[in-house]
C-alpha positions in Angstrom: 17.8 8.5 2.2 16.7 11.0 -0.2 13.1 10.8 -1.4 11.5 13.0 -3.8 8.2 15.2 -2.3 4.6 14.5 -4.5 5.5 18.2 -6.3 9.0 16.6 -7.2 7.6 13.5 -8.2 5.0 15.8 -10.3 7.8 17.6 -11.8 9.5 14.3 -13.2 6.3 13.2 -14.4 5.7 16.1 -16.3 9.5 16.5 -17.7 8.8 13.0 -18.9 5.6 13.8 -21.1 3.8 11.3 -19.2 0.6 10.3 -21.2 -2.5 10.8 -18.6 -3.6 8.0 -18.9 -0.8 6.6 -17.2 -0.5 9.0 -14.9 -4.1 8.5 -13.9 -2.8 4.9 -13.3 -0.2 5.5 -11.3 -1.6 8.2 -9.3 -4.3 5.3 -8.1 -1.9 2.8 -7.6 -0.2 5.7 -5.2 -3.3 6.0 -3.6 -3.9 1.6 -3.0 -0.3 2.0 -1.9 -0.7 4.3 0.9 -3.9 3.1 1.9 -2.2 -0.4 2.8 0.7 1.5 4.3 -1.5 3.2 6.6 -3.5 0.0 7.3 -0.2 -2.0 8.1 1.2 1.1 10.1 -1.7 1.1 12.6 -1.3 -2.5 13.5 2.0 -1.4 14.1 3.9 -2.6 11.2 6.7 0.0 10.1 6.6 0.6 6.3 7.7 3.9 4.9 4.9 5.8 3.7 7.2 8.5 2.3 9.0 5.9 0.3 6.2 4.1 -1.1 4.5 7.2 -2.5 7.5 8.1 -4.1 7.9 4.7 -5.6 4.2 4.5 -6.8 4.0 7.9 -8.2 7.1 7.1 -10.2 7.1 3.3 -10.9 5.8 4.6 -14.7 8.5 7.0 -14.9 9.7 5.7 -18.5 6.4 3.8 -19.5 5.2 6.5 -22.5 8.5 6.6 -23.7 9.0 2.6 -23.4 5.8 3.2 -26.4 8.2 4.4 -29.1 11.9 2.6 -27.9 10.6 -0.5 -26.6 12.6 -0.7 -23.6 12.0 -2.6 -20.4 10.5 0.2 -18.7 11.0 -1.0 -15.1 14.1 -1.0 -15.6 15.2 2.4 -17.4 12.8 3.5 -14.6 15.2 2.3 -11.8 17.8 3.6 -13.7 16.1 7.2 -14.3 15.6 7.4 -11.0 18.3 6.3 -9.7 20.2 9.4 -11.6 18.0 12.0 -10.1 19.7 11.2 -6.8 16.7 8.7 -5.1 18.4 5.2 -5.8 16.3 3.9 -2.9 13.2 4.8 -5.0 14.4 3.9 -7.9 15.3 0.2 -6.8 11.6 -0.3 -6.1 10.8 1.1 -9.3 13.3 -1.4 -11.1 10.8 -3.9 -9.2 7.5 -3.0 -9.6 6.8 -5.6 -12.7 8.6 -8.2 -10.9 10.2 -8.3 -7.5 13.8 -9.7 -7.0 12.8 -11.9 -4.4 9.4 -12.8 -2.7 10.3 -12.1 0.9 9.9 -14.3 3.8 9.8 -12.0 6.2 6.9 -11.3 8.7 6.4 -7.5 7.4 5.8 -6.8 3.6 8.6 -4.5 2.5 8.1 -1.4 0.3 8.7 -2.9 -3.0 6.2 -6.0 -2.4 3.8 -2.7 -1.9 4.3 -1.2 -4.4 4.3 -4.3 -6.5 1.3 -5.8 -5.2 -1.0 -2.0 -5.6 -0.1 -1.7 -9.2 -1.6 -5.8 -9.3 -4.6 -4.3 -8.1 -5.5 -1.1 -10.7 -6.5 -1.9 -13.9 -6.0 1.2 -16.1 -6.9 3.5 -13.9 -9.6 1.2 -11.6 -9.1 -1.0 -8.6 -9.9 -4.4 -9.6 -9.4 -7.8 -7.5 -5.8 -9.5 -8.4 -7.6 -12.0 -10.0 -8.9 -9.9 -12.8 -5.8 -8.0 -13.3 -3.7 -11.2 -13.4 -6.4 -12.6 -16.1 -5.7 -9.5 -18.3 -2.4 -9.3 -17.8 -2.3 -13.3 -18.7 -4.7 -12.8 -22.3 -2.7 -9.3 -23.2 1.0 -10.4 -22.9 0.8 -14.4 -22.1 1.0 -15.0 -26.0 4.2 -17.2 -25.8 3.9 -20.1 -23.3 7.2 -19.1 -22.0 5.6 -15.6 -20.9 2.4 -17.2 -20.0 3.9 -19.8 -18.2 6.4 -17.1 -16.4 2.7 -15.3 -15.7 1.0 -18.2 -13.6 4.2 -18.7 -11.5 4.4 -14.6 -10.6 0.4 -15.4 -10.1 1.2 -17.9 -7.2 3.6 -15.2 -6.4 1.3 -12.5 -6.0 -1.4 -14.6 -4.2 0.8 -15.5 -0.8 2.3 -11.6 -1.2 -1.4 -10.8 -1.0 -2.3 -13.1 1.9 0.8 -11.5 4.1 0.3 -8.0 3.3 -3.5 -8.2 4.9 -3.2 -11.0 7.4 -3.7 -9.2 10.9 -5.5 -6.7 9.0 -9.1 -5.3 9.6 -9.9 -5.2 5.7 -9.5 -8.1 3.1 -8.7 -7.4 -0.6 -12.3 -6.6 -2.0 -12.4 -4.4 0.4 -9.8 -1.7 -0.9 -12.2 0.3 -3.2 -14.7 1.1 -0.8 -11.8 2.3 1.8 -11.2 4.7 -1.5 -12.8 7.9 -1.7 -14.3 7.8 -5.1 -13.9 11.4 -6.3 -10.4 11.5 -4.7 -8.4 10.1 -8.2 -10.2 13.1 -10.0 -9.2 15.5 -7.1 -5.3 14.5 -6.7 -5.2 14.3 -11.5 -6.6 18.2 -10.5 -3.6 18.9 -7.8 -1.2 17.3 -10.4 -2.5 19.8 -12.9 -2.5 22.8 -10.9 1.2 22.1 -9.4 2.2 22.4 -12.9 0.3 25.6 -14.0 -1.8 23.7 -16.1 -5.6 24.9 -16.6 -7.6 22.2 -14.9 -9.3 19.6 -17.5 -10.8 16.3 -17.2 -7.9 13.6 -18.0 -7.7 12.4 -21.4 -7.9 8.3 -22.1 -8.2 7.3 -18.6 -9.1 3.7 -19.4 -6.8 3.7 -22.6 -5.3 0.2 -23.0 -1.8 -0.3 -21.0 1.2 -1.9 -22.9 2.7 -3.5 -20.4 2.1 -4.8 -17.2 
């Protein structure tokens, strides 16, 4: 398995003209991402940390360009990265709006991780699901068949949430304060300053998203 390093991952984001707004977002949902990894991986339940950075740095990949074309960006993201030889991240990209299958299994798997962190940042803020599910519900549940789609991947998302922290020492609320609050600004910085860029404050870091 073949899995890009965070410079690598930088290097796509930036070939991409990733708006930083969005990066901002997915940089955070990275950072919920690993956290639970880490969380999981002391009470002994093997996730690959490696692979779930990755897939959180990149689940965005095509999201600014999605802006002007209109595509489904989880998918042309799958696809993306599937081409630049990491189809393993690039299959939990393709699922990071919705996930093939809710697993029954004891242990979460990577893409329910990935799927479930970027339920939890709001722009560029770690939010309960609850209020990410209610904005995601009044921004793109305009058509009952999307809204009703919403409330069923809400059920969804609620027993993904209750088997990613059962047999954990933290509940949900608890994921911002296990977040060092400078370190989003810090790792935007280390993003900049792999790419040779002079170090600035992000632009429109709670700019609204266009799709979930």
């Amino acid at each position: 398995m073949r899995i890009p390093t965070q410079r690598e991952c930088f290097r796509l984001i930036a070939e991409m003209q990733m708006l930083d707004h969005i990066v901002a977002h997915s940089i955070q949902v990275c950072r919920v991402a690993t956290l639970l990894v880490d969380q999981l991986n002391a009470c002994r339940v093997e996730i690959n940390r490696e692979l779930v950075r990755a897939s959180a740095l990149l689940h965005d990949i095509t999201k600014t360009r999605s802006l002007t074309t209109g595509e489904n960006h989880a998918a042309t993201g799958c696809e993306y990265v599937s081409q630049q030889g990491y189809p393993e991240v690039g299959e939990i990209v393709g699922q990071h709006v919705q996930l093939k299958a809710v697993s029954i299994t004891a242990t979460p798997l990577e893409a329910e991780i990935v799927n479930y962190a970027d339920k939890r940042v709001l722009h560029d803020r770690v939010v309960p699901l609850e209020q990410r599910m209610h904005y995601i519900l009044e921004r793109y549940g305009c058509k009952t068949e999307f809204r009703d789609r919403l409330r069923r991947l809400w059920v969804d998302y609620e027993i993904m949430e209750i088997r990613i922290f059962r047999g954990l020492r933290i509940v949900p609320l608890d994921l911002p304060a296990f977040l060092d609050g400078g370190g989003l600004a810090a790792e935007i910085a280390a993003y900049r300053k792999t790419l040779g860029r002079q170090e600035r404050p992000p632009e429109n870091l709670t700019c609204e998203e266009t799709a979930p």
